[in-house]
C-alpha positions in Angstrom: -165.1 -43.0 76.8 -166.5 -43.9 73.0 -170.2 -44.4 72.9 -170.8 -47.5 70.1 -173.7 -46.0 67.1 -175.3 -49.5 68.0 -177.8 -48.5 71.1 -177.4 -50.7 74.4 -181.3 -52.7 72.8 -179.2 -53.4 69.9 -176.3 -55.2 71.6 -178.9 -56.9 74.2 -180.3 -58.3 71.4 -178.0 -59.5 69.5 -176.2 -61.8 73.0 -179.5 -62.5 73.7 -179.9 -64.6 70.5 -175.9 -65.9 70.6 -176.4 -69.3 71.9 -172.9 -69.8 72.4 -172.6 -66.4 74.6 -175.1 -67.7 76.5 -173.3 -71.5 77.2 -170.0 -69.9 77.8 -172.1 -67.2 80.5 -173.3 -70.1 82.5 -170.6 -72.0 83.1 -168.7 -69.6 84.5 -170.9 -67.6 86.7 -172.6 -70.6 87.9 -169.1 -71.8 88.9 -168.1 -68.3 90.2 -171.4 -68.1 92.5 -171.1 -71.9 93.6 -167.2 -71.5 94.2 -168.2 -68.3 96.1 -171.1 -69.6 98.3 -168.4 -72.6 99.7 -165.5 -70.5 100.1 -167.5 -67.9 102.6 -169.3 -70.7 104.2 -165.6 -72.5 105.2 -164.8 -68.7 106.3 -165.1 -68.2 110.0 -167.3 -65.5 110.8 -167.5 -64.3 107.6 -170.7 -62.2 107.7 -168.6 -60.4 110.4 -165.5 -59.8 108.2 -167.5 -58.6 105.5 -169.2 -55.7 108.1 -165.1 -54.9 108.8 -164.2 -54.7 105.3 -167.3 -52.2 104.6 -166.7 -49.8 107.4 -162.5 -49.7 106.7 -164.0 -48.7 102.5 -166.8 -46.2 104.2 -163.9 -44.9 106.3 -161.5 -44.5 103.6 -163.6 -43.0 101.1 -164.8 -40.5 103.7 -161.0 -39.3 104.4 -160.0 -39.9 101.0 -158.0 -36.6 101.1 -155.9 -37.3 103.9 -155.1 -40.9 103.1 -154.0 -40.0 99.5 -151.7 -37.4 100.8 -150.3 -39.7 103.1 -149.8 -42.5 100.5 -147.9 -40.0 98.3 -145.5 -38.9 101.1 -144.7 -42.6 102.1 -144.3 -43.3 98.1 -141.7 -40.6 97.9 -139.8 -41.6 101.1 -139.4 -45.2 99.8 -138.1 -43.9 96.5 -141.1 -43.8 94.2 -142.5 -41.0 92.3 -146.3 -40.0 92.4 -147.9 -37.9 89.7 -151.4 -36.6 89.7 -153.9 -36.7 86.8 -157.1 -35.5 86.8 -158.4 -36.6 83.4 -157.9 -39.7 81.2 -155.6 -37.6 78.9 -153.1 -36.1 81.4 -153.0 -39.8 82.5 -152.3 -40.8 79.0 -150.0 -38.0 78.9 -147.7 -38.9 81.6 -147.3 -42.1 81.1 -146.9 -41.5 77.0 -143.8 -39.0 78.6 -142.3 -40.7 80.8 -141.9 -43.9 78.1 -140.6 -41.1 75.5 -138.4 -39.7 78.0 -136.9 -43.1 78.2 -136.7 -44.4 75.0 -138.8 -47.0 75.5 -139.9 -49.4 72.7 -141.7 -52.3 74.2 -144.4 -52.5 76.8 -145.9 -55.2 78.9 -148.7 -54.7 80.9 -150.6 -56.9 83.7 -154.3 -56.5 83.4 -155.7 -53.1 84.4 -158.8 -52.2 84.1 -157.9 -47.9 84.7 -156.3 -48.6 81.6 -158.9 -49.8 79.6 -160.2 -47.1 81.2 -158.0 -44.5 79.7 -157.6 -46.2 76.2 -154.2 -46.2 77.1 -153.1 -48.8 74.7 -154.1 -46.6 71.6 -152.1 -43.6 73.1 -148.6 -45.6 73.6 -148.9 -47.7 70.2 -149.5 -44.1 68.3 -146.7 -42.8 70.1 -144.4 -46.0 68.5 -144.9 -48.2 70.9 -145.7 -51.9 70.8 -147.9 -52.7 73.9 -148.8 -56.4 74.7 -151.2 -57.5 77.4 -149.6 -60.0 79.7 -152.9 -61.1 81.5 -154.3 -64.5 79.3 -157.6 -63.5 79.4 -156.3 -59.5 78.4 -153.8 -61.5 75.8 -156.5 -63.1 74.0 -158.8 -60.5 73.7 -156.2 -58.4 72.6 -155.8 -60.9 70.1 -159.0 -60.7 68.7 -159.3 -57.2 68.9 -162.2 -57.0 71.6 -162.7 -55.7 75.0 -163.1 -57.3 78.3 -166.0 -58.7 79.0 -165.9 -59.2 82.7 -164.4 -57.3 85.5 -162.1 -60.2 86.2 -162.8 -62.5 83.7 -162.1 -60.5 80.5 -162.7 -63.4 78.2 -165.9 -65.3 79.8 -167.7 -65.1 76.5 -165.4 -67.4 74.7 -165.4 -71.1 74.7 -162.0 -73.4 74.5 -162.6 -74.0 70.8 -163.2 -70.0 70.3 -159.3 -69.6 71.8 -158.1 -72.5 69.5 -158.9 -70.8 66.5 -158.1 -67.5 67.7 -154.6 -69.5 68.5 -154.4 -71.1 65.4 -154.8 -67.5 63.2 -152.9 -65.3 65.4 -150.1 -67.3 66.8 -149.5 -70.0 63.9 -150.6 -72.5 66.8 -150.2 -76.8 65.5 -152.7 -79.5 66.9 -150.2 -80.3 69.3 -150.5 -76.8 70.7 -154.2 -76.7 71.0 -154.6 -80.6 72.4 -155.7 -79.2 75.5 -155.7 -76.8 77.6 -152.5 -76.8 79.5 -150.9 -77.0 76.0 -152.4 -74.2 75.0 -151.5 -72.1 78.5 -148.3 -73.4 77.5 -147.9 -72.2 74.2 -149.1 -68.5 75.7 -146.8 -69.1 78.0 -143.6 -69.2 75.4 -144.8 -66.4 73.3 -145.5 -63.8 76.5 -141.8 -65.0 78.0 -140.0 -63.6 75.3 -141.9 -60.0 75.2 -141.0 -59.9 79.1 -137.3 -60.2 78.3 -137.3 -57.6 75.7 -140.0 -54.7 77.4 -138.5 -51.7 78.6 -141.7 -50.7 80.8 -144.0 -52.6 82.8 -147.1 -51.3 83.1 -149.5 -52.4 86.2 -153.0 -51.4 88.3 -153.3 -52.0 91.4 -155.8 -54.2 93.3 -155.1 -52.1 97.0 -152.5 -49.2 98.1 -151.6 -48.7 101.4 -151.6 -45.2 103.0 -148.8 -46.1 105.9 -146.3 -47.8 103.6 -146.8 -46.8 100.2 -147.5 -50.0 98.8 -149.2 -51.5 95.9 -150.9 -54.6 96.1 -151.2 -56.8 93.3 -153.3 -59.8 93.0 -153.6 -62.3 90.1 -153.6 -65.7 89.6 -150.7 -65.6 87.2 -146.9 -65.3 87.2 -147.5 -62.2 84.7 -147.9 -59.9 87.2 -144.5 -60.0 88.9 -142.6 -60.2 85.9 -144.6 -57.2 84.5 -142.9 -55.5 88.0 -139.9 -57.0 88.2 -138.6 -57.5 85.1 -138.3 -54.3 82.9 -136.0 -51.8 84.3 -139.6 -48.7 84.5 -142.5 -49.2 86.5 -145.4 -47.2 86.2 -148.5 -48.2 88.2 -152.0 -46.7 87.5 -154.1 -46.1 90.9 -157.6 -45.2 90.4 -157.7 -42.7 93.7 -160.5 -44.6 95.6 -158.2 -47.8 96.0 -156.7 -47.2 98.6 -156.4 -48.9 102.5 -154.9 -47.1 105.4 -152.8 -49.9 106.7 -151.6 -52.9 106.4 -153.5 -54.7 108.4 -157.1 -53.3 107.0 -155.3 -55.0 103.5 -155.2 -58.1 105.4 -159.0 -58.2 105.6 -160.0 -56.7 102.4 -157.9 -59.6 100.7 -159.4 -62.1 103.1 -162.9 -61.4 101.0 -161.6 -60.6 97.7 -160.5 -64.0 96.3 -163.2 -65.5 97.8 -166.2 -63.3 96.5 -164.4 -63.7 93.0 -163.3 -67.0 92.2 -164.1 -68.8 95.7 -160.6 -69.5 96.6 -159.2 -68.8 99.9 -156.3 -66.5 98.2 -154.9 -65.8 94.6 -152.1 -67.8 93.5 -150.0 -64.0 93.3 -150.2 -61.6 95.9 -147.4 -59.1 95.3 -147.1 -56.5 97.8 -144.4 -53.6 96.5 -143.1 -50.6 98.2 -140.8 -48.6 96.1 -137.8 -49.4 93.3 -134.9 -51.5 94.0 -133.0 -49.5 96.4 -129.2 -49.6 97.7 -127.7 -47.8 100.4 -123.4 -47.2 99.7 -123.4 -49.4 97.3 -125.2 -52.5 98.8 -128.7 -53.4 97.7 -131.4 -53.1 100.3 -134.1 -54.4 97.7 -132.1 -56.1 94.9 -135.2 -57.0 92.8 -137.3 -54.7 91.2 -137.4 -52.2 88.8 -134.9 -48.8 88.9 -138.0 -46.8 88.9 -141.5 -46.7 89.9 -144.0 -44.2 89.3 -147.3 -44.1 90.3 -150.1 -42.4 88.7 -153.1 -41.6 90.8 -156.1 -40.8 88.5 -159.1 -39.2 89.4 -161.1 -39.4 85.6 -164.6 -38.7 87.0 -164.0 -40.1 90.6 -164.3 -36.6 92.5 -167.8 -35.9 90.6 -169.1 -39.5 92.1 -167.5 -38.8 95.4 -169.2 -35.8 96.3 -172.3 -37.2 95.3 -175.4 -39.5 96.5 -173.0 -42.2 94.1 -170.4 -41.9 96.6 -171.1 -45.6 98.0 -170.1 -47.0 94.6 -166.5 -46.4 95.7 -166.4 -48.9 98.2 -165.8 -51.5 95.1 -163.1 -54.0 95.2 -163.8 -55.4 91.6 -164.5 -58.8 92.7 -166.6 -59.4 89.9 -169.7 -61.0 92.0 -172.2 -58.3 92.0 -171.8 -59.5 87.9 -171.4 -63.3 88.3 -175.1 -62.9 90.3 -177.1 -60.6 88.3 -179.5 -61.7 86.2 -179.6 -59.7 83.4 -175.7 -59.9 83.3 -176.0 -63.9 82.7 -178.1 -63.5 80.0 -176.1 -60.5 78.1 -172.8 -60.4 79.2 -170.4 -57.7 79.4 -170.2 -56.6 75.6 -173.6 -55.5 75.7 -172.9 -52.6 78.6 -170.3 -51.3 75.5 -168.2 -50.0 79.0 -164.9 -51.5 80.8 -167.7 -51.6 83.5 -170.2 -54.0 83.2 -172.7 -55.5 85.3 -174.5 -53.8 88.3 -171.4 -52.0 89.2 -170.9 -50.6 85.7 -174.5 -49.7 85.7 -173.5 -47.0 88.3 -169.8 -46.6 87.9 -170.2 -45.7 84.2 -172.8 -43.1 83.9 -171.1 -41.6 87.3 -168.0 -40.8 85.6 -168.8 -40.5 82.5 -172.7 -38.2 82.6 -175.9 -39.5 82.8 -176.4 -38.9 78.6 -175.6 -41.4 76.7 -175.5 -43.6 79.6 -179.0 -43.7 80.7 -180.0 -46.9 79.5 -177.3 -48.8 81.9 -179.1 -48.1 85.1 -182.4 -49.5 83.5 -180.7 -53.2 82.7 -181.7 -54.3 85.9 -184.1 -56.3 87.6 -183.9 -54.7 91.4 -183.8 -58.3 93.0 -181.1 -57.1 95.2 -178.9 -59.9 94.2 -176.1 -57.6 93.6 -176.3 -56.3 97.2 -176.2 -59.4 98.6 -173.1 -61.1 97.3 -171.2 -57.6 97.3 -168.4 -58.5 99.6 -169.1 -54.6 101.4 -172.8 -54.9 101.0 -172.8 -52.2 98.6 -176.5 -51.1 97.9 -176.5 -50.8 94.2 -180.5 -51.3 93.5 -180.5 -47.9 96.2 -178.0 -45.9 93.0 -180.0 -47.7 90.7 -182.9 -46.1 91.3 -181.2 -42.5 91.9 -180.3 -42.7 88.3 -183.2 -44.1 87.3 -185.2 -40.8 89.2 -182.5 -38.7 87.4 -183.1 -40.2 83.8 -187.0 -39.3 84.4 -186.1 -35.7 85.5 -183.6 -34.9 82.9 -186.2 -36.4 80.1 -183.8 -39.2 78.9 -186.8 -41.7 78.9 -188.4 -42.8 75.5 -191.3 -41.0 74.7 -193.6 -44.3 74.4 -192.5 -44.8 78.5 -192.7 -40.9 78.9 -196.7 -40.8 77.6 -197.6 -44.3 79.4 -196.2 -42.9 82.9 -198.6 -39.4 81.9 -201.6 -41.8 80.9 -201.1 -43.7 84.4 -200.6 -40.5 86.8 -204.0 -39.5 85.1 -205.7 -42.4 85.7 -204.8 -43.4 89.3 -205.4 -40.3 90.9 -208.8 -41.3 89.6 -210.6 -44.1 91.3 -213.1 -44.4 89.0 -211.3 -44.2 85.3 -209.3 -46.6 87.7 -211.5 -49.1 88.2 -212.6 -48.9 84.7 -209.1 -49.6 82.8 -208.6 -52.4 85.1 -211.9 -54.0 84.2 -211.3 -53.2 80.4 -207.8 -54.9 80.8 -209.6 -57.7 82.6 -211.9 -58.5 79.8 -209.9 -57.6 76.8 -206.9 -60.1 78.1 -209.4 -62.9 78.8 -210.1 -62.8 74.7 -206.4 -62.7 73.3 -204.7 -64.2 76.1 -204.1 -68.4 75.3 -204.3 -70.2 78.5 -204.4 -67.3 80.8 -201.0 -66.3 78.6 -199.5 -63.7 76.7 -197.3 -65.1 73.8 -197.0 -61.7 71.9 -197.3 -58.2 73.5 -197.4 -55.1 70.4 -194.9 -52.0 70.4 -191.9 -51.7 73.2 -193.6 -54.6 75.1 -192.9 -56.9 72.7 -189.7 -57.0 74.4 -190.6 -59.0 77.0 -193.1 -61.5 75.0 -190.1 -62.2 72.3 -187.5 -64.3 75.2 -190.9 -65.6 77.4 -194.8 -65.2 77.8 -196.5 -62.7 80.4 -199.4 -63.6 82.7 -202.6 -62.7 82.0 -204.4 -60.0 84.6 -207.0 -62.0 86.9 -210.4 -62.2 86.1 -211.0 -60.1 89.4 -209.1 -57.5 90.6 -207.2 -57.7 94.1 -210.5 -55.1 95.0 -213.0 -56.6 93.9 -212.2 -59.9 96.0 -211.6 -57.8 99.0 -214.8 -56.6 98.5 -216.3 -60.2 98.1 -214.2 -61.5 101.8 -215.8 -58.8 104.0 -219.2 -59.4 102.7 -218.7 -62.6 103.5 
């Protein structure tokens, strides 16, 4: 993946002084979270489900050899083709070849996120190609030229007006277009029908595939996805290798929580299930609809490294989007800021997983450790647990800054020490008590300044936690 010149500070900065960035952020996770919180509570033993879903994901991932295996056999035997890549590029590759192969010329895609992933856009368009995103929120950051900025959401930082003007420069869009909404889902609508008709490949992810039946699941809450499957005469499917279910019925339960943890409704508008090409058998169709081929592209990219580490857990992830929707830090930065196609407190740890610790380092630090994350992770993932891990690793590897790197020297010195101990503590006591305004930091000098700049930091107490002790049992 590209590392950005501009250093994670840099972007945080810069969203945390975009007022509009920070309407447009909550709106929509305060409706995510509340839409969440209802949809669960109307959910009959919910807490129980979620326990289920967590131990079929811990199950999975710990036979993920077996059930891939077994996925590609039942792929094969319903007519589908499975190829194996172990790096973004032979992913790029194959799919890059099998459009060549087949003249292809047009391209529509559902949203993906192993394709952001890849870059795969860039590879097809410089092989020829014209690749369109069919997804609205994918559409119009395609438009703009931007990456997603949520996991499910890819356009959360724009406002309705933002998407009018994008409208009104991109796609020629009147006033009648952009009256409303609906009129402007409309005139989306229209101008992604067309590119349906004439693609000669559909290109998809896949929410879930199912080891017994070699199926893809696909859920959205747009039309786009079925006619991204249906519609052009290729296929080809891009399966990060840790998304997979054994059966059909542990689907059942993973997509009892996923709509609900992510936009709080019961289910998605779409849930395509789809095992194998159109098929016929002497001459009469079997499955009349569908594509006449589908090939699936399990990708690995990174995923083996995490898996047979202390990371593994991260693998569990269904990308619902509400470990993001409940962070803190995420609300008030967004997902540009994490510069990856994983943002939030999953893409704190997914990110520098696959991709090395350097240049990454800085992701596992943009977090408060509330636990938040954890909580509304529909598999109770523990991401402050992996948090930390790489936070222990950035220390050990010498990533730090050298300011934190001197302070954490300076502090092992001095508590080991009772008495130089006591001494700073009394220092900081009295020296606070003469700058301090109203028991309050407004401005804090060098790297703490970072804090002071967005809000003010309490002053230390005039007696320490010791010295009071001290004060109650002579009492």
């Amino acid at each position: 993946m590209a590392v950005s010149n501009v250093t994670f500070y840099e972007r945080v900065e810069e969203a945390l002084h975009d007022r509009q960035l920070q309407t447009a952020l909550d709106i929509s996770t305060t409706r995510f979270t509340t839409g969440r919180q209802n949809a669960l509570a109307a959910l009959p033993e919910a807490e129980a489900l979620r326990d289920h879903a967590r131990r079929i994901r811990a199950h999975t991932i710990a036979h993920l050899d077996r059930y891939l295996a077994q996925f590609a056999d039942s792929v094969e035997r319903v007519g589908g083709q499975v190829h194996w890549a172990e790096t973004a590029a032979e992913a790029n590759q194959i799919v890059a070849e099998l459009a060549l192969s087949r003249n292809v010329k047009n391209v529509v895609k559902s949203k993906s996120m192993v394709s952001e992933e890849l870059h795969l856009n860039q590879t097809l368009e410089a092989n020829g190609m014209k690749v369109v995103e069919t997804d609205l929120g994918e559409y119009i950051a395609q438009l703009a030229g931007e990456k997603p900025s949520h996991i499910i959401a890819p356009v959360i930082h724009k406002t309705r007006q933002d998407v009018a003007d994008l409208f009104r420069r991109k796609l020629q869009a009147t006033d009648a277009d952009l009256a409303d909404v609906p009129h402007m889902t409309a005139l989306a609508r229209r101008v992604l029908r067309s590119e349906f008709l004439q693609a000669d490949m559909g290109i998809s992810g896949a929410n879930f595939a199912v080891a017994e039946t070699g199926s893809i699941c696909l859920v959205t809450n747009e039309g786009n996805g079925r006619l991204t499957t249906t519609t052009p005469r290729l296929h080809v499917a891009l399966l990060g290798m840790e998304r997979l279910v054994p059966t059909l019925e542990d689907l059942g339960v993973m997509l009892q929580i996923l709509a609900r943890s992510a936009t709080g409704q019961k289910t998605s508008v779409y849930t395509n299930i789809i095992t194998g090409p159109r098929r016929t058998t002497a001459g009469q169709p079997i499955e009349p609809d569908g594509p006449d081929e589908l090939h699936i592209v399990i990708i690995d990219n990174g995923r083996s490294q995490i898996l047979g580490s202390e990371l593994a857990e991260i693998l569990y992830c269904i990308r619902c989007g509400a470990c993001l929707n409940a962070c803190p830090v995420y609300q008030q930065i967004g997902g540009h800021a994490y510069n990856s196609v994983y943002q939030g407190p999953v893409g704190s740890v997914v990110t520098p997983g696959l991709y090395g610790l350097d240049p990454w380092h800085e992701l596992p630090q943009a977090s408060t450790l509330c636990g938040a994350c954890r909580e509304v992770c529909p598999v109770r993932i523990n991401i402050p647990r992996m948090l930390l891990k790489l936070r222990s690793e950035t220390a050990e590897a010498g990533l730090n800054p050298d300011w934190l790197k001197r302070g954490l020297r300076l502090y092992r010195q001095t508590v080991v020490r009772p008495g130089w101990y006591h001494l700073g503590g009394q220092l900081t006591s009295w020296l606070s008590r003469k700058i301090a305004d109203n028991g309050w930091f407004k401005k804090l000098p060098g790297p703490l300044s970072g804090w002071t700049d967005h809000r003010d930091f309490l002053a230390p107490a005039k007696k320490s936690f010791s010295q009071r002790w001290r004060e109650e049992r002579e009492q």
